[in-house]
N, C-alpha and C positions, 0 to 999 in steps of 0.2 A: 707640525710634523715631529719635535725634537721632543713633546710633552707625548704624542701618540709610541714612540720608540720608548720612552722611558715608561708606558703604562706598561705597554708589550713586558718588557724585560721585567717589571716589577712581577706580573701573570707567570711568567716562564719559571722567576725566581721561587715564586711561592708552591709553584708545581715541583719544582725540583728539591724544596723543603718537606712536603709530602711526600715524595718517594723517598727521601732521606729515610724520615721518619718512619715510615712502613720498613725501610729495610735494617733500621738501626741495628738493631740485636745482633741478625745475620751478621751484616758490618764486623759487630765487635767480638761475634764467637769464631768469628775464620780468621781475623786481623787483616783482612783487606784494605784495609788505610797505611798500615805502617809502613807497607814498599813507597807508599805514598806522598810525605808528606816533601812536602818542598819546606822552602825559608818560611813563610806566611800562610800558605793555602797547602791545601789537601787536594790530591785527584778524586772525583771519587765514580765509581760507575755506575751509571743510572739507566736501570733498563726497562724498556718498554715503554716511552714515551711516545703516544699516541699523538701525530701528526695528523690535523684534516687535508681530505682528498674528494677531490669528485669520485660521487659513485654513480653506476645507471640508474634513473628513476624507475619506479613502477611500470609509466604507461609509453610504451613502446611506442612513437608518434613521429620518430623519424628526426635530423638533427643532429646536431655535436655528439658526438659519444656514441653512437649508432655504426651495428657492425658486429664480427663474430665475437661470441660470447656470453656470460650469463649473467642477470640480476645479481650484482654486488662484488664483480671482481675488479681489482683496483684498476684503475686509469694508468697511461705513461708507460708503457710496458715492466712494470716492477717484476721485480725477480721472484719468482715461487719458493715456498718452503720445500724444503726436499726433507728426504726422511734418513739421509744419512749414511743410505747404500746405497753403491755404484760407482764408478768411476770419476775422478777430480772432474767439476766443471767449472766453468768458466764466469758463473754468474758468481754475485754480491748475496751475500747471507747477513741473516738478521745482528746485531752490535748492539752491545750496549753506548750508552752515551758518556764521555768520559767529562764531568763539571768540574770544575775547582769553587772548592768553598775554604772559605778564611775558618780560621781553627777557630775565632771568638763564634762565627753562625754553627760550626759543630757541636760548641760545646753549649748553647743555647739552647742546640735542639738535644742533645743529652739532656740538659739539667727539663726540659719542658717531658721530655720524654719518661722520667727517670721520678718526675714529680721533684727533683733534688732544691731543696729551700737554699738561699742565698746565705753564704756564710758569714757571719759575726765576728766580724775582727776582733783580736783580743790586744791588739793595743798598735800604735802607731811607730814609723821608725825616724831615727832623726835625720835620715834621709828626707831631701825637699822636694816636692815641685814647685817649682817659679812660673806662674802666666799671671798674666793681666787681666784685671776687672775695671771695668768701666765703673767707676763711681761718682761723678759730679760733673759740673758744665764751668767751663772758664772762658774769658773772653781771648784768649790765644792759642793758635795751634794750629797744626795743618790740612788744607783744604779739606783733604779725607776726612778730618775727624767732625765737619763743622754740622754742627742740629740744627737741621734746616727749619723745623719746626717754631724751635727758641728764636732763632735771628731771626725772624719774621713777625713773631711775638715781638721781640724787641724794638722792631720797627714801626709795627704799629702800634705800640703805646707812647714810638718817639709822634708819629706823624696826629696821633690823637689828641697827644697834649700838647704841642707847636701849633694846630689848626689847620695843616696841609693837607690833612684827610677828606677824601672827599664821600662820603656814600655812595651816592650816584655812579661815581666812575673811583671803585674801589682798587687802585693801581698804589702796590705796595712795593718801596724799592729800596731796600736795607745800604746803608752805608756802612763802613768798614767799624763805627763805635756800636751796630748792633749785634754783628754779626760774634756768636757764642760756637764752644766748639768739648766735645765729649774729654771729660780727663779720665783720668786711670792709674790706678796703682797697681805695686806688683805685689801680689800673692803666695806669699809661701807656705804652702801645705806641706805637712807632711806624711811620706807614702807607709803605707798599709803595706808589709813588704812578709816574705813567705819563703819559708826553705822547707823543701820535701828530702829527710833522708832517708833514702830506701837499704833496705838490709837484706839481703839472700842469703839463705845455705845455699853453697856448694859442695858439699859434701858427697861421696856417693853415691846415698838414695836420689838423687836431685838430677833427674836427665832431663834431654832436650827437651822431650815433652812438657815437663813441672817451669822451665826456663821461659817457655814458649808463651806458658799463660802467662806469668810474672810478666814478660816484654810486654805483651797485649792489654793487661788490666796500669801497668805503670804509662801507658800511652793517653790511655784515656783518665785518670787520674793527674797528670802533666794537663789535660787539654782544660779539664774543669777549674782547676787551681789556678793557673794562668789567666783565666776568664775572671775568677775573683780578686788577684792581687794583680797591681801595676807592675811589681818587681816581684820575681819567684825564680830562687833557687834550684838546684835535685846536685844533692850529695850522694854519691854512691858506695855502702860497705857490703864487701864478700866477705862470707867465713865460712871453716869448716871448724878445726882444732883452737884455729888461730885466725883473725881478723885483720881486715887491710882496705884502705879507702884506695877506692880505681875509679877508671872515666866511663862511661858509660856503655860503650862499646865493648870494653872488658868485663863491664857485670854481666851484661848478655853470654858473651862466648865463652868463660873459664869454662875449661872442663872438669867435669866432676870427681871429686878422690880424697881421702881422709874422711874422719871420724868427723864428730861436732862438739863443737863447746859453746853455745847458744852466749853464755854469758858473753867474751870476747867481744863477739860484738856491740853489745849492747852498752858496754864499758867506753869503746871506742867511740859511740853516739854519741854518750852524756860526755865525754870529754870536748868534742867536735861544738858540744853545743858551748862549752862553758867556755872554751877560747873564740869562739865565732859569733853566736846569736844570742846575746845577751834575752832573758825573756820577755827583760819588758820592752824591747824594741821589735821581738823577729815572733811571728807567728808560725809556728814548729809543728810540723807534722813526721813523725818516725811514722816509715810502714816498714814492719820485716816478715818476710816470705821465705816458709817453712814447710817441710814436711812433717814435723813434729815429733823429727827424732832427736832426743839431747844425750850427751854421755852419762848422765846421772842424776840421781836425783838433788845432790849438792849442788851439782851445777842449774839446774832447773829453781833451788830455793835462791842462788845467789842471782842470778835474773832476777826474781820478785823486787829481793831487797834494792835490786839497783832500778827497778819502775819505782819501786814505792818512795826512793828518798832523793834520786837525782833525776830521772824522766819525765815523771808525771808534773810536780811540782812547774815543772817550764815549758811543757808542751799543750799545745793546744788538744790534740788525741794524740792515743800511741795506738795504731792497728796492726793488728795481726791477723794473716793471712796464710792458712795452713792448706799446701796446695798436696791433693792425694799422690800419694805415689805405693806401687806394691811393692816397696822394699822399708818404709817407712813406719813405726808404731802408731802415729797420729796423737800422743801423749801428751804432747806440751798444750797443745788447743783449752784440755781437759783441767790441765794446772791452771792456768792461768785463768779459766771461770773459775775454779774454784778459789781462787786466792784477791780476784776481784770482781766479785759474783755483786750488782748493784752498782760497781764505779762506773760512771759515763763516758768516762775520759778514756778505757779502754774497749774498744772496738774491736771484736773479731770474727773472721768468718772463714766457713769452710767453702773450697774452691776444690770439686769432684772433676772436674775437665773446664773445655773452652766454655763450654752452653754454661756456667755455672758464674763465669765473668760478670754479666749483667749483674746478676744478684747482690755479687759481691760489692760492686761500687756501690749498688744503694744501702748495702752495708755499710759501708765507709764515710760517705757523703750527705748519706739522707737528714744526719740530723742538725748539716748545719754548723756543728763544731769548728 
């Protein structure tokens, strides 16, 4: 019964990965996950799952099910669709199904969905993990660990070479000098570990709308990153004129006001990285999310210089993410191919609305960096 319940749930599970996946996109261009997510899992809503029901057969022959009504309407008196006008009734209308899925099966079926290759760590941190491996057989330890196999072995090569063996009546009964039992040592790895620093303008071209995508595409960005490293970070810089490290909640809600000075920020990144995440321990990812307006174009050449001599150098990619807005130039997107037209290390993409999210992570993610 316990292996029939566990196929069930595995069938249910794989069905409920398919609607996922049919509805992924949807998912991530409205943000219907993010009111969502709990400590571990996600709610998520799955609709139209198709429940079997008796229906009337063909041949009308009298029987169960027999009575007013026509070829093919459901059994149990289930509730009719209505069309939405008239007066509140009393019946149950159709729901979607609300699942929790763990954020590693979300980000699985992004990365399967999305095509997204597995990322290449760019080096180790001297952070550890400590577990145990089983590596040898000793003849002490306790009863859990004993290899039943070997003590039995060991008994009968005693009872073979003594002569108590019998063939005929092969009865083997280990005593406490055959009995062997599994050893183990402890293993210290060290983790593969990951800080994502995200970067906004807030400026006044930047409203809720431009915020809204940033929240949405940084969710799922968080899900797939976490899927790849044991330990991940997210640092958070606003700037408009002037730049400033907040918590997360606060990069979502500032409201928007001042000019921009794109550099600021991007100063405050390479410092963040150079007292925190030494390169060869931290695999570094900067995203910063722009409308692509800068005060100048001084200030847009002093960016470069600080990618080209203090960013790129220790980061894994630096992406850039120019999200539309109608008060915006869209100019910085433009400098920056041109000034790293062929580097791989820097990633950017244009983000026209929500539907345009998708794109953007396999922008981001697809190659694996």
């Amino acid at each position: 019964m316990s292996l029939k319940i566990d196929q069930d749930h595995g069938r249910f599970r794989q069905i409920v990965r398919g609607k996922i996946r049919q509805n992924l996109r949807r998912y991530i261009s409205q943000g219907e996950l993010l009111g969502r997510k709990g400590k571990d899992v996600v709610s998520i809503p799955i609709p139209q799952i198709d429940i079997p029901r008796f229906r009337f057969g063909d041949k009308q022959q009298g029987g169960v099910g027999q009575g007013d009504g026509e070829p093919g309407d459901a059994m149990g008196g289930e509730p009719k669709e209505g069309d939405g006008k008239g007066k509140a009734g009393k019946d149950g209308g159709d729901h979607s199904l609300d699942v929790d899925v763990t954020l590693d099966e979300l980000a699985d079926i992004l990365g399967e969905e999305l095509e997204l290759p597995d990322i290449l760590h760019k080096g180790k941190s001297k952070i550890s993990d400590a577990h145990d491996k089983y590596s040898g057989i000793r003849r002490v330890g306790p009863e859990s660990l004993r290899h039943f196999k070997r003590t039995y072995r060991e008994a009968l090569k005693r009872m073979i070479s003594s002569g108590s063996f019998n063939a005929d009546k092969p009865v083997i009964v280990p005593v406490p000098d055959d009995k062997r039992y599994r050893s183990w040592k402890t293993i210290n790895e060290p983790i593969a570990n990951a800080v994502i620093i995200y970067m906004m303008d807030v400026s006044g071209s930047m409203g809720d709308e431009q915020k809204e995508i940033v929240r949405i595409e940084s969710f799922w960005l968080d899900a797939w990153l976490t899927r790849q490293y044991k330990g991940l970070e997210s640092r958070f810089i606003i700037h408009d004129a002037v730049a400033r490290e907040v918590d997360r909640d606060t990069f979502f809600r500032t409201r928007e006001s001042g000019g921009t000075m794109i550099s600021s920020a991007y100063k405050l990144c390479a410092q963040m990285i150079t007292d925190h995440y030494p390169a060869s321990e931290w695999n570094i990812y900067p995203f910063h999310f722009s409308d692509g307006d800068n005060w100048s174009m001084d200030d847009t050449l002093q960016c470069v210089e600080i990618l080209k001599k203090q960013l790129l150098p220790a980061v894994n990619m630096f992406a850039y993410g120019q999200v539309e807005s109608p008060y915006g130039s869209g100019q910085f997107i433009k400098d920056l191919k041109e000034h790293f037209a062929g580097d791989e290390r820097v990633v950017t993409s244009e983000i026209r609305d929500k539907d345009a999210v998708v794109g953007s992570i396999k922008d981001f993610l697809g190659k694996g960096k």
